[in-house]
Backbone as CSV, one residue per row, in Angstrom:
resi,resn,N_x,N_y,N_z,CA_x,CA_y,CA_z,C_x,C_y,C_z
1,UNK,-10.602,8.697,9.825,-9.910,7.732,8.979,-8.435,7.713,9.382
2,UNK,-7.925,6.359,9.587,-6.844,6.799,9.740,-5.684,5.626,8.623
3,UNK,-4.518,6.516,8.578,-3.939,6.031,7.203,-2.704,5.479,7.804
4,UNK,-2.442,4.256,7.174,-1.320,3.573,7.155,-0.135,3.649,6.095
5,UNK,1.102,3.988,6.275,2.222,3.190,5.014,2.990,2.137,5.218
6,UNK,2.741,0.973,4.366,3.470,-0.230,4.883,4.532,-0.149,3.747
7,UNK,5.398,-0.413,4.596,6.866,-0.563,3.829,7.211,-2.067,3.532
8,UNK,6.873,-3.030,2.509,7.099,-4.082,2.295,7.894,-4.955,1.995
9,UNK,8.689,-5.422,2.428,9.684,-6.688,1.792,9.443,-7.764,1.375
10,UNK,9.805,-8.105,-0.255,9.443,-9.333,-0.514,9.994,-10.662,-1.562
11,UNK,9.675,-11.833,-1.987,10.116,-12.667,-2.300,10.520,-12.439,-4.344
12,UNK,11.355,-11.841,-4.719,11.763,-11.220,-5.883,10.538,-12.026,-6.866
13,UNK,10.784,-13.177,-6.508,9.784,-13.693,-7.719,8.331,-13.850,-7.110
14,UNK,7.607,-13.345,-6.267,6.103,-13.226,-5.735,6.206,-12.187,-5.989
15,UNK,6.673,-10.894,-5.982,6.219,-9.211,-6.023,5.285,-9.575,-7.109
16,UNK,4.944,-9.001,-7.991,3.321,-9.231,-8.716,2.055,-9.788,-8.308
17,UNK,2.493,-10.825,-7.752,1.414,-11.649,-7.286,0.951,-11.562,-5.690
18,UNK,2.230,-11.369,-4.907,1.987,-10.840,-4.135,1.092,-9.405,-3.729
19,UNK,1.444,-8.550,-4.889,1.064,-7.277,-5.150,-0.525,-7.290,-4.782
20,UNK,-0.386,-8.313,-5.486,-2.047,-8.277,-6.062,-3.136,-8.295,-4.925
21,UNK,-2.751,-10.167,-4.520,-2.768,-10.089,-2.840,-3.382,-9.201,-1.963
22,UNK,-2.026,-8.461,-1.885,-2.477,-7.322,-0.861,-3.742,-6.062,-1.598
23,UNK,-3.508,-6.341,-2.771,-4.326,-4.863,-3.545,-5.635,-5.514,-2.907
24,UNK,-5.624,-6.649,-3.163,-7.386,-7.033,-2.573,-7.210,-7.015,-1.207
25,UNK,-6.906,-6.948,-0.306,-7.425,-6.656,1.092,-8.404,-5.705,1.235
26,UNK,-9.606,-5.968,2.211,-10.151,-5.149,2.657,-9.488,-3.944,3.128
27,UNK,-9.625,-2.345,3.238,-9.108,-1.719,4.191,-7.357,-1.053,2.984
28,UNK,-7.469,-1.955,2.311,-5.765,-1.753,1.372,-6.456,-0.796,0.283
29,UNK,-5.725,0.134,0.086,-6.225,1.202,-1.125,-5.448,1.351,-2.372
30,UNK,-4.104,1.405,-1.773,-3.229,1.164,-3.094,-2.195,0.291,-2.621
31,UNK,-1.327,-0.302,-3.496,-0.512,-0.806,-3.516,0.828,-0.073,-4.588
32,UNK,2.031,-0.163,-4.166,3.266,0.477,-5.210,4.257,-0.152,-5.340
33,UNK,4.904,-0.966,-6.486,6.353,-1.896,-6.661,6.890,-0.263,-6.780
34,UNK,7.753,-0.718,-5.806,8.666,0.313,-5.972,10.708,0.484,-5.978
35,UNK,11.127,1.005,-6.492,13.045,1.163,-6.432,13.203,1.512,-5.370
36,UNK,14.381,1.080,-4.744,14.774,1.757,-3.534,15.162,0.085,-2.485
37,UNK,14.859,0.423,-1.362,15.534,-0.359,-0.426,13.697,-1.095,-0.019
38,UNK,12.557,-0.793,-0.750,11.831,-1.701,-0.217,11.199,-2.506,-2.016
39,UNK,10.486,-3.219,-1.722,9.542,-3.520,-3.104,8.343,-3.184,-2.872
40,UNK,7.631,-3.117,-2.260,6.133,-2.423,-2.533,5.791,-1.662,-1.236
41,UNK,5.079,-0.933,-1.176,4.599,0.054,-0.696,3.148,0.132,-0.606
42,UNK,2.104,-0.063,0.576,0.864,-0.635,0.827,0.981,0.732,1.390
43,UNK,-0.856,1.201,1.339,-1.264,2.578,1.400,-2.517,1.503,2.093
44,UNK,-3.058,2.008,3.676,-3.887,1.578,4.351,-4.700,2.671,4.777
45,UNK,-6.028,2.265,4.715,-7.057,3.304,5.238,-7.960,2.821,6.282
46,UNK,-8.184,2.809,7.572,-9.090,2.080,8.545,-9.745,3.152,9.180
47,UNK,-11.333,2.978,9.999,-11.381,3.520,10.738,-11.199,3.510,12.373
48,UNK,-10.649,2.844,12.664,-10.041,2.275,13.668,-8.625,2.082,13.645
49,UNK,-8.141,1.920,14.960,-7.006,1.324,15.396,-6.990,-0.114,15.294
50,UNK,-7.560,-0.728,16.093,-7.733,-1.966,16.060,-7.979,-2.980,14.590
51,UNK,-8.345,-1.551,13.471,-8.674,-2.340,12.493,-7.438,-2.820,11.654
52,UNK,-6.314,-1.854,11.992,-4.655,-1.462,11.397,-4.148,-3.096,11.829
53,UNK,-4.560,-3.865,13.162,-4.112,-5.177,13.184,-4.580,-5.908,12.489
54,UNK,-5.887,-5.969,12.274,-6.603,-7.049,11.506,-6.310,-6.785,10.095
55,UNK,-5.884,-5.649,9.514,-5.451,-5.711,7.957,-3.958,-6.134,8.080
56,UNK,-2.921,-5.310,8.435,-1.801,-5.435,8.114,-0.707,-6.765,9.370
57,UNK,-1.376,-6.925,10.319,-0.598,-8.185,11.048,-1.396,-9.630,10.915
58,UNK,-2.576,-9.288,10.624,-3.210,-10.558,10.702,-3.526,-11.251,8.937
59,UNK,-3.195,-9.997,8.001,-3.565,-10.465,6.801,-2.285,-9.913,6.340
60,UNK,-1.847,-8.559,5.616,-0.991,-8.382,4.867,0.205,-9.305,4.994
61,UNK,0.631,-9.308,6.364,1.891,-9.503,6.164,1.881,-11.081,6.820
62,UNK,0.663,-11.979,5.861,0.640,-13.562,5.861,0.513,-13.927,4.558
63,UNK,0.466,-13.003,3.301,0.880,-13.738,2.353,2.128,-13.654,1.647
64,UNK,1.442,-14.784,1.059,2.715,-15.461,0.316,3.870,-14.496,-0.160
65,UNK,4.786,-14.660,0.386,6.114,-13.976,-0.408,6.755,-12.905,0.641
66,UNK,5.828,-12.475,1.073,5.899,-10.818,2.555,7.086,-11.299,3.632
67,UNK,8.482,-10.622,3.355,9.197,-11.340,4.112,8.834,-10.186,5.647
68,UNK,8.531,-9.222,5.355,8.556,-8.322,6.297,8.216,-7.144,6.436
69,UNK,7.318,-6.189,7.368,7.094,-5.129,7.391,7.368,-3.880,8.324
70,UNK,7.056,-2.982,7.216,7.542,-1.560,8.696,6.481,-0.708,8.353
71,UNK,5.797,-0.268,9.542,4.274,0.345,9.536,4.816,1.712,10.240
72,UNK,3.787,2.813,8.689,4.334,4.301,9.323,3.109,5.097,9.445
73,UNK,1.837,5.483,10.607,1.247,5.884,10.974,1.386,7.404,10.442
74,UNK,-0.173,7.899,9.208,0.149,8.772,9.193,-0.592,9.953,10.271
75,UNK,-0.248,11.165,10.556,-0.812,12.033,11.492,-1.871,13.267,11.267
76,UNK,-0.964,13.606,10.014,-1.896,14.740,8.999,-2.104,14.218,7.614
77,UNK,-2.506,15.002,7.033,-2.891,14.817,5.773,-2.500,16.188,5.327
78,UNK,-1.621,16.846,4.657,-1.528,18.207,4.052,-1.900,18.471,2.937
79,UNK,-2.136,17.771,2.158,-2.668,18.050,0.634,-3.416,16.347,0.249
80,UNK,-4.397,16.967,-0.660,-5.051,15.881,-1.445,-4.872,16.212,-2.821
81,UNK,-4.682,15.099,-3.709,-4.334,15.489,-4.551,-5.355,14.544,-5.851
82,UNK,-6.110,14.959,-6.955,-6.695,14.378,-7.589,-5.855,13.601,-9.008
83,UNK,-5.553,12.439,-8.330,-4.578,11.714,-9.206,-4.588,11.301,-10.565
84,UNK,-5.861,11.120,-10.725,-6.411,10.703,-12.191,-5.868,11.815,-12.872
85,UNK,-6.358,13.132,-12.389,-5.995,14.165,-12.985,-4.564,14.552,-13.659
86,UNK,-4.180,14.542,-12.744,-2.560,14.992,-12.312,-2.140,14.041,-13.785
87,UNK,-2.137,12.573,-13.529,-1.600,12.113,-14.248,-2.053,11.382,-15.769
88,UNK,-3.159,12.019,-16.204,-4.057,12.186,-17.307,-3.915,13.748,-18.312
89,UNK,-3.000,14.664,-17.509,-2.507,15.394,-18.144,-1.467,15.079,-19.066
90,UNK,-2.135,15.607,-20.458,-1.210,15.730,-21.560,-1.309,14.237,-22.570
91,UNK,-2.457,13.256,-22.124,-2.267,12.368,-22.379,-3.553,11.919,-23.676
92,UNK,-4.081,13.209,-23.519,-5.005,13.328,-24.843,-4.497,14.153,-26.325
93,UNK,-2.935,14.256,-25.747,-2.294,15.439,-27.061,-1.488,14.093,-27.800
94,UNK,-1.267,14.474,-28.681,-0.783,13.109,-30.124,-0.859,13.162,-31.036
């Protein structure tokens, strides 16, 4: 498997919709609006190389709003982390 991070730039008033967009791509796993110097943050999973074009040059970064991208190949994986979990803590106390 190999994992992608797309660093996204985009049209202030498409981020949501745009978001979305990309959340449905084949191959797209998560999506993140995020602070900082980008607005969303695309989390790619392929098993291929070749497949990293057909999601993120031939689709992600053709819709609407995507002014631009920067693709960061990941190499390892050092930890997995069970997210539901993580962040479902504490959320049954009240």
């Amino acid at each position: 498997m190999i994992t992608a991070i797309v660093v996204i730039q985009a049209d202030a008033d498409r981020i949501p919709e745009a978001a979305q967009e990309i959340a449905d791509i084949e191959g797209v796993s998560e999506v993140y609006s995020v602070a900082g110097d980008a607005d969303l943050i695309a989390m790619v999973r392929v098993r291929a190389h070749d497949d990293l074009a057909d999601v993120i040059a031939d689709r992600l970064s053709k819709v609407a709003g995507v002014q631009s991208t920067s693709t960061h190949i990941a190499f390892r994986t050092y930890s997995q982390h069970d997210l539901e979990t993580a962040f479902s803590l504490g959320l049954d106390e009240g």
